[in-house]
C-alpha positions as a Python dict, from the first residue, in 0.01 Angstrom:
ca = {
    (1, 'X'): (0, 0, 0),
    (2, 'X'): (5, 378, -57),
    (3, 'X'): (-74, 598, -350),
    (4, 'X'): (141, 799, -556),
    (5, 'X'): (190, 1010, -844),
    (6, 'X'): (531, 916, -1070),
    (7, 'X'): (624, 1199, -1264),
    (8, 'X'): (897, 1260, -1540),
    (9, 'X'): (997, 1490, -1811),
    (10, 'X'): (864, 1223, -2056),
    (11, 'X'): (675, 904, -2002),
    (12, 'X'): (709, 633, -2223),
    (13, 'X'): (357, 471, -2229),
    (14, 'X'): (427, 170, -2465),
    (15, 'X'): (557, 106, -2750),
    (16, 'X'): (333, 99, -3038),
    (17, 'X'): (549, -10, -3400),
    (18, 'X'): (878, -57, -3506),
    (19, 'X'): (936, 330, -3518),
    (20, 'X'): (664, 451, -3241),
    (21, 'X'): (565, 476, -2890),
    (22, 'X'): (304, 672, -2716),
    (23, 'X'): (540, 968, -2519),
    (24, 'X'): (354, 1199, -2284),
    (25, 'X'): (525, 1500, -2183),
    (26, 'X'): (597, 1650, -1869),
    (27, 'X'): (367, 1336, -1789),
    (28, 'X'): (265, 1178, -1470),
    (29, 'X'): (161, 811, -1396),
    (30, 'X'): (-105, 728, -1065),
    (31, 'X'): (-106, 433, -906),
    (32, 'X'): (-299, 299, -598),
    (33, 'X'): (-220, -6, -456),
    (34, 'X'): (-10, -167, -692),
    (35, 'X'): (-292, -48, -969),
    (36, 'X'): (-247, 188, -1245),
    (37, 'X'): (-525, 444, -1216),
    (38, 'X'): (-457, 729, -1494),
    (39, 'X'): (-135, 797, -1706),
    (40, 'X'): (-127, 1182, -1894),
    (41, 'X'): (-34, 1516, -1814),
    (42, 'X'): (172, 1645, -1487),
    (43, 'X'): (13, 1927, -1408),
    (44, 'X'): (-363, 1781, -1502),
    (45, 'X'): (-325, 1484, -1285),
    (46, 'X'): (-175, 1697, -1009),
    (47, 'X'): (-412, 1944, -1022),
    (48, 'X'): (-723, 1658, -970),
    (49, 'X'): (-489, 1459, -698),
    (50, 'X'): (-315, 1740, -503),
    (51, 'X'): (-265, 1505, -202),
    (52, 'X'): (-82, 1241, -370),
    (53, 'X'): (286, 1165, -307),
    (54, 'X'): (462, 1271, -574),
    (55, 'X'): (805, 1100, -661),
    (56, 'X'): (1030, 1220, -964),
    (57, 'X'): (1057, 1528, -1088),
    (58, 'X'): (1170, 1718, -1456),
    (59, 'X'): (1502, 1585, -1460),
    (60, 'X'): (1386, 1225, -1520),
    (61, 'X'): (1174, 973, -1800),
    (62, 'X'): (907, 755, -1618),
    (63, 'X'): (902, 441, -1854),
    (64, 'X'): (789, 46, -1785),
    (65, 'X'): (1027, -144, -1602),
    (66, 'X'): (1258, -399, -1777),
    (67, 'X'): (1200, -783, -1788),
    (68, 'X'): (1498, -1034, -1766),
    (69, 'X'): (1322, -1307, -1895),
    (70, 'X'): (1609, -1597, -1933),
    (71, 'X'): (1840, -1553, -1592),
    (72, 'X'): (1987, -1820, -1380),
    (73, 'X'): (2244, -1712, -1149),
    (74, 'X'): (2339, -1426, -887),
    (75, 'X'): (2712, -1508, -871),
    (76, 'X'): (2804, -1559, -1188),
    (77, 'X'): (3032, -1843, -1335),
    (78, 'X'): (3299, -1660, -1432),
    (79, 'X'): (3313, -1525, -1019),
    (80, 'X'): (3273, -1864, -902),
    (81, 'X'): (3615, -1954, -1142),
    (82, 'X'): (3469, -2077, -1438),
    (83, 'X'): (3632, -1940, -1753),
    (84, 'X'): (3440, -1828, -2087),
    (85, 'X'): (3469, -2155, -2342),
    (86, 'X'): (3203, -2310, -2562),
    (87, 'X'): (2912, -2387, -2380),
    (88, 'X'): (2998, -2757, -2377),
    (89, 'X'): (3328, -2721, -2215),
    (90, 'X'): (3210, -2407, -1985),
    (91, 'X'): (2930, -2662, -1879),
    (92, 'X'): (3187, -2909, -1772),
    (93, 'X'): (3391, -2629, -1612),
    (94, 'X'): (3113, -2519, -1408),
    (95, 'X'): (3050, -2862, -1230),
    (96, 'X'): (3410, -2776, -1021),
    (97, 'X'): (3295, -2442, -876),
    (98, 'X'): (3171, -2359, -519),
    (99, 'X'): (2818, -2415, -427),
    (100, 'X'): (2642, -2139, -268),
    (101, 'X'): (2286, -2084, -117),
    (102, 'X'): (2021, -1992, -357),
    (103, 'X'): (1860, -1779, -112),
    (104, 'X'): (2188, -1564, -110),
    (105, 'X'): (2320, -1627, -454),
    (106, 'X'): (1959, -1530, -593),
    (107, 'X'): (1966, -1226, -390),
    (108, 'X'): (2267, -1115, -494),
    (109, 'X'): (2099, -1079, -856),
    (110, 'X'): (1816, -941, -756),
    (111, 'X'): (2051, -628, -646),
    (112, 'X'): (2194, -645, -966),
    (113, 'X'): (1902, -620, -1128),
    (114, 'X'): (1758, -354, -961),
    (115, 'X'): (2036, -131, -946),
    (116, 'X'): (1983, -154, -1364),
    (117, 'X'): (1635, -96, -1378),
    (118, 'X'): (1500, -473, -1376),
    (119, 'X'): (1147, -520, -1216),
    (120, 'X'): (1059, -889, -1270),
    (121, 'X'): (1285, -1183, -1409),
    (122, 'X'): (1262, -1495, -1517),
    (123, 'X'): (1433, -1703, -1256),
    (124, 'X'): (1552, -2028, -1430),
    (125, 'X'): (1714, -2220, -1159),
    (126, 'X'): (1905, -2524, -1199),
    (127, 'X'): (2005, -2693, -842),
    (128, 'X'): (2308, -2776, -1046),
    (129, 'X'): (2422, -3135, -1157),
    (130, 'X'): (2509, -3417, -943),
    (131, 'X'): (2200, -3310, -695),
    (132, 'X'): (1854, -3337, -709),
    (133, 'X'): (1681, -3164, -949),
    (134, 'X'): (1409, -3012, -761),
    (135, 'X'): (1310, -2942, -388),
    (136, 'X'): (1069, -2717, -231),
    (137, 'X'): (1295, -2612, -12),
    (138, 'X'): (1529, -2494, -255),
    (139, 'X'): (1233, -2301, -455),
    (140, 'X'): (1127, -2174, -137),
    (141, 'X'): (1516, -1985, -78),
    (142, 'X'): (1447, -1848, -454),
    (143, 'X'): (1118, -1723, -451),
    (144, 'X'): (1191, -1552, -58),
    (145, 'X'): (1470, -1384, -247),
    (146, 'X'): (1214, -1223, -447),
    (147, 'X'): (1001, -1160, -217),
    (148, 'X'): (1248, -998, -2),
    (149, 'X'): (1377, -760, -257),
    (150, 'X'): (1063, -667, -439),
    (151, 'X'): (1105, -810, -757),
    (152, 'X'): (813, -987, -976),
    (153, 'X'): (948, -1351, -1053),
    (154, 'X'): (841, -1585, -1262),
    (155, 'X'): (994, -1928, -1094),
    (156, 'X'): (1094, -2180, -1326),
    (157, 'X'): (1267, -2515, -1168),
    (158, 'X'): (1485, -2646, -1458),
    (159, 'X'): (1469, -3023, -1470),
    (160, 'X'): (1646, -3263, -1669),
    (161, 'X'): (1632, -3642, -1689),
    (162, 'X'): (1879, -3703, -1959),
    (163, 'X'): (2177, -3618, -2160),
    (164, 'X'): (2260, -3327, -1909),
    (165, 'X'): (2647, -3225, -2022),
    (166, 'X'): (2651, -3403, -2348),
    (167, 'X'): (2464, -3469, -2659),
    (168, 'X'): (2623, -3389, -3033),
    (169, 'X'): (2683, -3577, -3330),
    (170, 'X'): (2777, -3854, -3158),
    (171, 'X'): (2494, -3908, -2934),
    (172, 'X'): (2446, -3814, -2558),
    (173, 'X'): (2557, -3942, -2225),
    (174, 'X'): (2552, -4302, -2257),
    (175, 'X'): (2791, -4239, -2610),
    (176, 'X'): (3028, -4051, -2481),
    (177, 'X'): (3117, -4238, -2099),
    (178, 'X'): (3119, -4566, -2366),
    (179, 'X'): (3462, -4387, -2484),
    (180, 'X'): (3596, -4300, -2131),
    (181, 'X'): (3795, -4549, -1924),
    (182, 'X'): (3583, -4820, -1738),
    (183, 'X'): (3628, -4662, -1343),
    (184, 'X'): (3602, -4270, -1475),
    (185, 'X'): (3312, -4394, -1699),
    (186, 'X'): (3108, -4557, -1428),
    (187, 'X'): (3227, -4221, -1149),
    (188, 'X'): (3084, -3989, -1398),
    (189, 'X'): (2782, -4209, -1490),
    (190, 'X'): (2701, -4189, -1110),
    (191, 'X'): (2778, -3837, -1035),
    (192, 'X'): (2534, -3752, -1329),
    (193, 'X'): (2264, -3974, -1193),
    (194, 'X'): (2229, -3838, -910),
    (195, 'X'): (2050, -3533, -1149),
    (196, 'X'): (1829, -3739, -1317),
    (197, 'X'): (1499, -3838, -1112),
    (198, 'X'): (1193, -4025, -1299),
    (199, 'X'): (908, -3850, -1399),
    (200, 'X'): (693, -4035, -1083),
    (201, 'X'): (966, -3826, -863),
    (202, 'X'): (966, -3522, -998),
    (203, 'X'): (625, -3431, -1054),
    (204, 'X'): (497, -3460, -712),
    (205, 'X'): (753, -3146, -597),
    (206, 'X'): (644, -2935, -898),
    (207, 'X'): (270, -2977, -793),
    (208, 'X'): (387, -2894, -471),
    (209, 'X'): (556, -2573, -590),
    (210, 'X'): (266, -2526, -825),
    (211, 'X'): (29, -2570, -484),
    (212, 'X'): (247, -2300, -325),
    (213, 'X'): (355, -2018, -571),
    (214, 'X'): (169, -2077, -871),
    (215, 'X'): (-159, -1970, -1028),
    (216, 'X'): (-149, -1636, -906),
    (217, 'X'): (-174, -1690, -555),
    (218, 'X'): (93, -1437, -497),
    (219, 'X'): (105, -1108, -723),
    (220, 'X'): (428, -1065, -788),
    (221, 'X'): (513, -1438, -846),
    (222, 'X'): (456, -1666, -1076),
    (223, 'X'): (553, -2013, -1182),
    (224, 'X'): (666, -2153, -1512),
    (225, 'X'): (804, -2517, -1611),
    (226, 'X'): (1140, -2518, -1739),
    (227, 'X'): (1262, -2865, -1915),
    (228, 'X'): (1610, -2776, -1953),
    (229, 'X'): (1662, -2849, -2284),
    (230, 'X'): (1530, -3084, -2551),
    (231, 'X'): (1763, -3322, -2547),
    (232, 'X'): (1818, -3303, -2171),
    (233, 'X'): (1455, -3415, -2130),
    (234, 'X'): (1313, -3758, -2190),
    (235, 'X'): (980, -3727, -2466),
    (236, 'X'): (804, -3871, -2131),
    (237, 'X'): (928, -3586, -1944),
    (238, 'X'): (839, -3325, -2203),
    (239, 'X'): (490, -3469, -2229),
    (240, 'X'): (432, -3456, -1856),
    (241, 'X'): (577, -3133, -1821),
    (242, 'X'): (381, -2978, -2116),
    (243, 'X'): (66, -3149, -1974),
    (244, 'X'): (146, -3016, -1540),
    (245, 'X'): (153, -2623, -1744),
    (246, 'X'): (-190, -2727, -1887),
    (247, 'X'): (-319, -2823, -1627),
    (248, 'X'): (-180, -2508, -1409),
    (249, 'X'): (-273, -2247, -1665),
    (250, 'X'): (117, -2129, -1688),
    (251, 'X'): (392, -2182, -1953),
    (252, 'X'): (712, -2284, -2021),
    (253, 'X'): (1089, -2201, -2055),
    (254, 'X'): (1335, -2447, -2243),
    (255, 'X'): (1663, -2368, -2421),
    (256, 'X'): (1678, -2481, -2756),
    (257, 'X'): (1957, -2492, -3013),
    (258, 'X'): (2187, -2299, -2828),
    (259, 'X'): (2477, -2475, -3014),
    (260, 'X'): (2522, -2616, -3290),
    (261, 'X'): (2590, -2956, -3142),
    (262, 'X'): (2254, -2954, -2986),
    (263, 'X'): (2118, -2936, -3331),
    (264, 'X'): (2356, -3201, -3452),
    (265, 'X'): (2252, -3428, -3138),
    (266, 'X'): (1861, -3385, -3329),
    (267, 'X'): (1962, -3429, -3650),
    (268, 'X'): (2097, -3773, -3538),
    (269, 'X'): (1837, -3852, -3280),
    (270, 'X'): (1514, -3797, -3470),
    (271, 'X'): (1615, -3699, -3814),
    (272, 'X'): (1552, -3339, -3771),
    (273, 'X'): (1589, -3027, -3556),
    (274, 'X'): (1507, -3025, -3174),
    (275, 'X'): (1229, -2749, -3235),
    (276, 'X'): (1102, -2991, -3539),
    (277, 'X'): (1073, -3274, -3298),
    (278, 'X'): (908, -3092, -3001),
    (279, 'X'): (620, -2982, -3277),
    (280, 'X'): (600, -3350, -3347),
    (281, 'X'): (523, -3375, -2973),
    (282, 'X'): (296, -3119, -2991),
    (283, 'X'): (469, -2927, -2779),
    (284, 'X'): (468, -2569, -2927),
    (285, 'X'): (263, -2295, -2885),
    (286, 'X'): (197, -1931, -2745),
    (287, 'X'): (290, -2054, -2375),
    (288, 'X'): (578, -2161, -2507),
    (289, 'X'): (929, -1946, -2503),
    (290, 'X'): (1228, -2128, -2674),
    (291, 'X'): (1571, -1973, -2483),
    (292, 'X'): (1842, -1902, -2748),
    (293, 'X'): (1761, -2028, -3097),
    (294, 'X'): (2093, -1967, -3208),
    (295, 'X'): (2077, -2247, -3446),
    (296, 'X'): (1703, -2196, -3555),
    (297, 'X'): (1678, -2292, -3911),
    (298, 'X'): (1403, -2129, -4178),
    (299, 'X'): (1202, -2392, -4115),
    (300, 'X'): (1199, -2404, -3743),
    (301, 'X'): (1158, -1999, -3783),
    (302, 'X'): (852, -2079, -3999),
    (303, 'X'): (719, -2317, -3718),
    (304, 'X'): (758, -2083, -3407),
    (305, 'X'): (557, -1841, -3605),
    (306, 'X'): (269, -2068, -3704),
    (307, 'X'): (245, -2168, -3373),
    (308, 'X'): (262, -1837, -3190),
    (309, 'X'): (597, -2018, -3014),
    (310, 'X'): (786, -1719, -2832),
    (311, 'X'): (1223, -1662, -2826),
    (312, 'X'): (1409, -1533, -2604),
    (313, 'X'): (1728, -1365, -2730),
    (314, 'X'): (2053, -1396, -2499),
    (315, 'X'): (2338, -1234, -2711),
    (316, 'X'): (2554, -1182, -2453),
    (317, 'X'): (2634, -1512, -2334),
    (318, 'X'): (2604, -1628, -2706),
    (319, 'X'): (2926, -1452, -2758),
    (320, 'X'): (3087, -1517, -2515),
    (321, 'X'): (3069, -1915, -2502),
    (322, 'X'): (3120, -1924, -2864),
    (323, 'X'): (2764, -2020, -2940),
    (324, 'X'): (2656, -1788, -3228),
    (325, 'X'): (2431, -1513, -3298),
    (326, 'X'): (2053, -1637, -3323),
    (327, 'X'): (1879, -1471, -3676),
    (328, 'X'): (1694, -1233, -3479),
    (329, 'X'): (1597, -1030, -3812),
    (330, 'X'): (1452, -1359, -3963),
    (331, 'X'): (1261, -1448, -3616),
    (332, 'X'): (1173, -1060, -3634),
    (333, 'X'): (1049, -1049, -3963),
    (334, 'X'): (841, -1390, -3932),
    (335, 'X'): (627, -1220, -3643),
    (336, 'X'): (787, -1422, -3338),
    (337, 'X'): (775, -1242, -3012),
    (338, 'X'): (1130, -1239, -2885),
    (339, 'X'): (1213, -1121, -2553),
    (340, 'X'): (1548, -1036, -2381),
    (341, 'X'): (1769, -1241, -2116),
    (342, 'X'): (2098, -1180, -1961),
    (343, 'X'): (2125, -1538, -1894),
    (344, 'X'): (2410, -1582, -1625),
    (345, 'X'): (2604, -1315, -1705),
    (346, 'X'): (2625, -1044, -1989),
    (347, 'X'): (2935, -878, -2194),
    (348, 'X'): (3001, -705, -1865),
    (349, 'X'): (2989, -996, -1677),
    (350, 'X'): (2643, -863, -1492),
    (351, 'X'): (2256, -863, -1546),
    (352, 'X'): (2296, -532, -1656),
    (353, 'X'): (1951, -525, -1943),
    (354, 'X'): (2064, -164, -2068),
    (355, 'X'): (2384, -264, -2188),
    (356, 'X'): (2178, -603, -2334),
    (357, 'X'): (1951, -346, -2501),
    (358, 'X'): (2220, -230, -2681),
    (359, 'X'): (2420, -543, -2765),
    (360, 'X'): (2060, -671, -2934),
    (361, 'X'): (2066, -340, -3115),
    (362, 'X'): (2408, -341, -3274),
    (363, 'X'): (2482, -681, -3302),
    (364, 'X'): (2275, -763, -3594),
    (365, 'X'): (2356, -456, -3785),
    (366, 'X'): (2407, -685, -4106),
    (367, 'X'): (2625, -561, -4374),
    (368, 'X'): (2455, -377, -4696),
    (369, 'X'): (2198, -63, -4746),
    (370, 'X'): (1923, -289, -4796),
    (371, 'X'): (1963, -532, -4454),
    (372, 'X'): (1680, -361, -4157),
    (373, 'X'): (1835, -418, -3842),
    (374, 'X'): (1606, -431, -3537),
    (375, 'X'): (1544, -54, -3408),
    (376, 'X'): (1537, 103, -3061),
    (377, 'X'): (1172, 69, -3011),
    (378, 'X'): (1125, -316, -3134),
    (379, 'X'): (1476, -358, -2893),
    (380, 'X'): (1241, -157, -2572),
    (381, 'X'): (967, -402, -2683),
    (382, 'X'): (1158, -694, -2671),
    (383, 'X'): (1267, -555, -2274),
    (384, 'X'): (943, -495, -2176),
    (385, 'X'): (597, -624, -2293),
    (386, 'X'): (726, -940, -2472),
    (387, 'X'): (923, -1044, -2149),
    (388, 'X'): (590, -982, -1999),
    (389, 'X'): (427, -1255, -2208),
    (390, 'X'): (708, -1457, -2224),
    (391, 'X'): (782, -1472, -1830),
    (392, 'X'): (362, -1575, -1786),
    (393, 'X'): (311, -1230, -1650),
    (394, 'X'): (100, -1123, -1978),
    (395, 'X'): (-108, -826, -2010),
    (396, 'X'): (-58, -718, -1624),
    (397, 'X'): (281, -519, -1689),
    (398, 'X'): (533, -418, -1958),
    (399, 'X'): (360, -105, -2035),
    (400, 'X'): (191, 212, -1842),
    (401, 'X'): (-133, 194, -1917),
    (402, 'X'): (-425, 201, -1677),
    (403, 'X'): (-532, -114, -1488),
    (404, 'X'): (-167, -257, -1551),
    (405, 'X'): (83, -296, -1261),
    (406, 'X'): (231, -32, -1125),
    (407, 'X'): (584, -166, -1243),
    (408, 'X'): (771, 150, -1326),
    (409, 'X'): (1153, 332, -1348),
    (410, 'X'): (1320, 658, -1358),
    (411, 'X'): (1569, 730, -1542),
    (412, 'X'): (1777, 1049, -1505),
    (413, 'X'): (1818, 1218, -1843),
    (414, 'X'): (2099, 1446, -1741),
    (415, 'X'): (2340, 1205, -1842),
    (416, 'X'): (2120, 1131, -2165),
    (417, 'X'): (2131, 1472, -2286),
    (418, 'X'): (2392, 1631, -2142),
    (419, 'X'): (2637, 1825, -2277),
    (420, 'X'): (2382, 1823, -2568),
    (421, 'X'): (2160, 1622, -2747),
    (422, 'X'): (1999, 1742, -3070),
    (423, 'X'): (1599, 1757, -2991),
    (424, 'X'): (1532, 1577, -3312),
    (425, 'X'): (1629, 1263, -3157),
    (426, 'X'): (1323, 1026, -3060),
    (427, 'X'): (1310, 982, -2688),
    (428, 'X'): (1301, 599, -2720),
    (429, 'X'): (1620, 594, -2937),
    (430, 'X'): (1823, 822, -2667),
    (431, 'X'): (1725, 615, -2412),
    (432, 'X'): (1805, 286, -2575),
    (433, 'X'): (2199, 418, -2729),
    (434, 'X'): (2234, 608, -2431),
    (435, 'X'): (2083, 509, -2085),
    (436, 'X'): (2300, 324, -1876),
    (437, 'X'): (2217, 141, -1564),
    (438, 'X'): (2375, 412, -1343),
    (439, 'X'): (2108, 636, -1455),
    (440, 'X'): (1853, 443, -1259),
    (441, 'X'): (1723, 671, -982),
    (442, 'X'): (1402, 514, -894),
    (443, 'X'): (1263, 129, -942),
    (444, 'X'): (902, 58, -842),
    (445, 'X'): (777, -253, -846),
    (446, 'X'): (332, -290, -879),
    (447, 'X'): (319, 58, -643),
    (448, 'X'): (604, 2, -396),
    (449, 'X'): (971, 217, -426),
    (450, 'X'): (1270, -76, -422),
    (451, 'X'): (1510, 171, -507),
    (452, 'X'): (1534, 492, -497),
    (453, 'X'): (1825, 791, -508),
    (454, 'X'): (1967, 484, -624),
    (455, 'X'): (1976, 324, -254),
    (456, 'X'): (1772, 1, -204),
    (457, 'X'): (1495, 24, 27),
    (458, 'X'): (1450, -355, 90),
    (459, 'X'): (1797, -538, 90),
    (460, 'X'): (2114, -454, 319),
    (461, 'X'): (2355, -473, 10),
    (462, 'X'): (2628, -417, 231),
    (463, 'X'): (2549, -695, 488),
    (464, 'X'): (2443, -919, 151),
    (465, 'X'): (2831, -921, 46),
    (466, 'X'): (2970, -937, 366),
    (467, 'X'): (2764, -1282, 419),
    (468, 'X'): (2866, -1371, 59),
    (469, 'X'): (3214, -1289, 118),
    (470, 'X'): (3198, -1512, 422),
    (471, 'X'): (3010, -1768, 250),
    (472, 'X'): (3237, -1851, -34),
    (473, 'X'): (3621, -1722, 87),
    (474, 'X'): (3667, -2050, 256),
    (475, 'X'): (3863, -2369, 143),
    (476, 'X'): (3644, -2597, -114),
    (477, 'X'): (3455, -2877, 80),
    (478, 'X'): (3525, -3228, -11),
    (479, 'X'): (3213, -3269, -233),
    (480, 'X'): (3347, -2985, -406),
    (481, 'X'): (3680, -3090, -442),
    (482, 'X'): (3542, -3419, -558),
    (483, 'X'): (3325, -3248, -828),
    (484, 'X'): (3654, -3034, -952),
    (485, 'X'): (3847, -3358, -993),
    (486, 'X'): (3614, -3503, -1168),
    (487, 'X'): (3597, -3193, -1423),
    (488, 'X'): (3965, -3168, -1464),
    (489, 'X'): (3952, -3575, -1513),
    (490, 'X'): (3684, -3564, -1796),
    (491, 'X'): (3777, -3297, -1974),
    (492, 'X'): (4033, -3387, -2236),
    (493, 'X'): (3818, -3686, -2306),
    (494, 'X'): (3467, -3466, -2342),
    (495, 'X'): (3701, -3199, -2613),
    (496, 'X'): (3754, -3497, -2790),
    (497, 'X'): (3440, -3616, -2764),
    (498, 'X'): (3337, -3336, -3042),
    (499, 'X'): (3644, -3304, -3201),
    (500, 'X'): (3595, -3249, -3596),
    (501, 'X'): (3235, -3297, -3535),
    (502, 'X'): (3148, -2860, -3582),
    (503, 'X'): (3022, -2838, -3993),
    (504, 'X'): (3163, -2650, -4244),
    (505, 'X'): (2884, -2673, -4502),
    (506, 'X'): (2653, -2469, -4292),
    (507, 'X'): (2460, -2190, -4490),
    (508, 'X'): (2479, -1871, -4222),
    (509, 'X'): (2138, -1681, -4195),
    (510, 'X'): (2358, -1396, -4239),
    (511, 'X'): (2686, -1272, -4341),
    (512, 'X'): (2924, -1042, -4189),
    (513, 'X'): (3209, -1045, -4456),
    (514, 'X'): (3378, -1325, -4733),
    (515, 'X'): (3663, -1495, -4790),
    (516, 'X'): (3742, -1353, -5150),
}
């Protein structure tokens, strides 16, 4: 792998507080191999490396690359025909849409990505329900996607044994077919089945992934365990899965508390919250990121931080399936690491992580002079070196220091500070209110260019849609067809399944406004 010499107008090293960040100016960044080497002055490093290759120039700011660290999908539902509706409905929905090859689909999002200065994500991938839940040959299609484009990856397999579309106040799977009619009860009870292997089953493939991908046998991939979801997991499968990261020196992913059903579904399972029983199984800890946390309450906040427990925030997708807005000031203030995801899709239905930047910094803009929102820097952080952690990836990237990764971008800061920008404004706060993902020029990823004049140097994007176009504008096979029958068939009884069951006693960790 060749050297280089990244320069930019400004680099931003790494951010160092709530309101700072080491900025160089007119600054350069060498790398060789993949390997950071010295980060400081243009003209300094030039003038002690004259041969080096130098890409970037004045017009741009050299800063770490951006990590996704809760994604799932290329294509993304609302493509594929599923409409935005609380996650419970929306997870029924998606069950009826096409099925597409992960090697394509995964792809697909690694352009996206990319394109909007993303260098490594989180790939959570669910074969979907009604299939197995994990195959080698289905990891090997996602991590080849990676591969191919250039990205880092941290793998994650999301399994699930139990309680896969339903669990609320009135219990989980078995509850709610109990209400349907005998011969749709026992189709759905067998279509979701077909998801749920024992542990005996499923750990074999994950040590086979593990065997394959994992413990750093590849450096720009990396493998995490992903139990879907508390309640989706058996305390047998949490156990084994918690123990198989042990073992493998590597972490894991699980949503928690996305809705507030899923807290409801704890409260009446165990007597307490989903976080509150996974610390009973001692599950917690500093491998450990919790996706979502909408529904965290003071106590569970009080836990993560005791046990170094990390959160990634996905306030996108939140919104739009009518989940909530997790107390990111509370988890803030209590000393949690919280990342960023875009999860399958953002407010602009893509994985764009600029415009998820700024959602995370204007959404919790709570009402009154004396409420601290989260600022542009802590928001960069969250992007950066806490996805870094959080994706298993740790000290090796998220900032430009020497002997980190050479995982880099350039953004063009004509756009940023044209017509005018006052010079008072910090560098990190123009970058966060103002950088958009079309001002990505240049996307390295540990020493090699992916992107750059905003052209990809690894992936035919144009031959990528044409075989997605081809893939998916067909008629719906009859597995397919079967599964959107089945939706359409189950869903008035699944809305009444929760009907009346959302709480209007809750106290809100924040509020945006009152009734009198």
């Amino acid at each position: 792998m060749a050297s280089s010499l990244v320069r930019g107008k400004y680099v931003i090293s790494k951010v160092t507080g709530p309101n700072s960040a080491v900025v160089i100016s007119d600054g350069a960044v060498l790398q060789q191999d993949g390997l950071i080497i010295e980060v400081g002055e243009y003209q300094d490093l030039r003038s002690r490396y004259p041969d080096e290759e130098v890409i970037g120039s004045s017009n741009y700011v050299v800063m770490p690359g951006l990590v996704n660290d809760h994604f799932h999908v290329g294509l993304t539902p609302f493509q594929l025909g599923a409409p935005d509706l609380p996650l419970e409905m929306w997870s029924l929905a998606r069950i009826g849409t096409r099925s597409i090859d992960p090697y394509l689909d995964q792809l697909y999002g690694a352009v996206q990505m990319i394109e909007s200065g993303t260098t490594t994500v989180q790939a959570i991938h669910s074969a979907g329900r009604g299939v197995a839940p994990v195959d080698l040959g289905v990891a090997d299609k996602v991590v080849k996607a990676y591969q191919d484009s250039g990205m880092r990856v941290s793998y994650a397999p999301s399994i699930a044994d139990q309680n896969s579309m339903v669990a609320g106040a009135g219990g989980g799977e078995e509850e709610f077919a109990s209400r349907m009619p005998g011969d749709l009860a026992e189709r759905y009870r067998s279509f979701m089945a077909r998801s749920y292997w024992p542990v005996a089953d499923v750990m074999p493939v994950l040590e086979e992934i593990c065997a394959k991908y994992g413990n750093n046998r590849h450096e720009r991939v990396q493998v995490v365990m992903a139990p879907s979801n508390v309640h989706r997991c058996t305390d047998e499968m949490l156990v084994a899965l918690k123990e198989m990261a042990t073992r493998h020196g590597t972490g894991i992913h699980i949503h928690l508390q996305e809705t507030v059903y899923q807290k409801l579904y704890g409260l009446q399972a165990w007597n307490k919250t989903p976080l509150q029983h996974l610390n009973d199984l001692g599950f917690l800890g500093p491998e450990i990121t919790c996706g979502h946390s909408v529904w965290a309450t003071d106590e569970d906040i009080a836990l993560m931080a005791a046990t170094g427990t990390n959160v990634c925030h996905n306030a996108s997708s939140n919104l739009r399936l009518q989940s909530g807005i997790a107390p990111i000031g509370k988890i803030l203030a209590a000393g949690v690491r919280v990342a960023i995801g875009s999860d399958e899709a953002g407010i602009n239905d893509d994985k764009d992580l600029f415009q998820e930047m700024r959602m995370v910094l204007k959404l919790h803009r709570v009402p009154g002079i004396e409420n601290t929102p989260p600022t542009a820097y802590q928001v960069l952080q969250m992007a950066t070196v806490n996805g870094a952690y959080a994706s298993m990836f740790g000290d090796r990237i998220g900032t430009l220091e020497p002997g980190k990764r050479a995982d880099m971008i350039l953004l063009d800061l004509r756009n940023i500070e044209e017509p005018f920008l006052d010079p008072e404004v910090p560098l990190v706060d123009a970058v966060v209110h103002r950088g958009r993902s079309i001002d990505v020029d240049t996307v390295i990823v540990d020493g090699e260019v992916v992107m750059k004049d905003r052209q990809l140097t690894k992936i035919d994007k144009a031959g990528l849609f044409k075989e997605l176009k081809e893939a998916l504008d067909r008629p719906l096979t009859s597995q397919e067809t079967e599964r959107r029958e089945l939706s359409w068939l189950v869903e008035p009884h699944l809305r009444q399944f929760y009907q009346g069951t959302m709480p209007r006693d809750t106290e809100p960790h924040t509020s945006y406004n009152a009734q009198t």
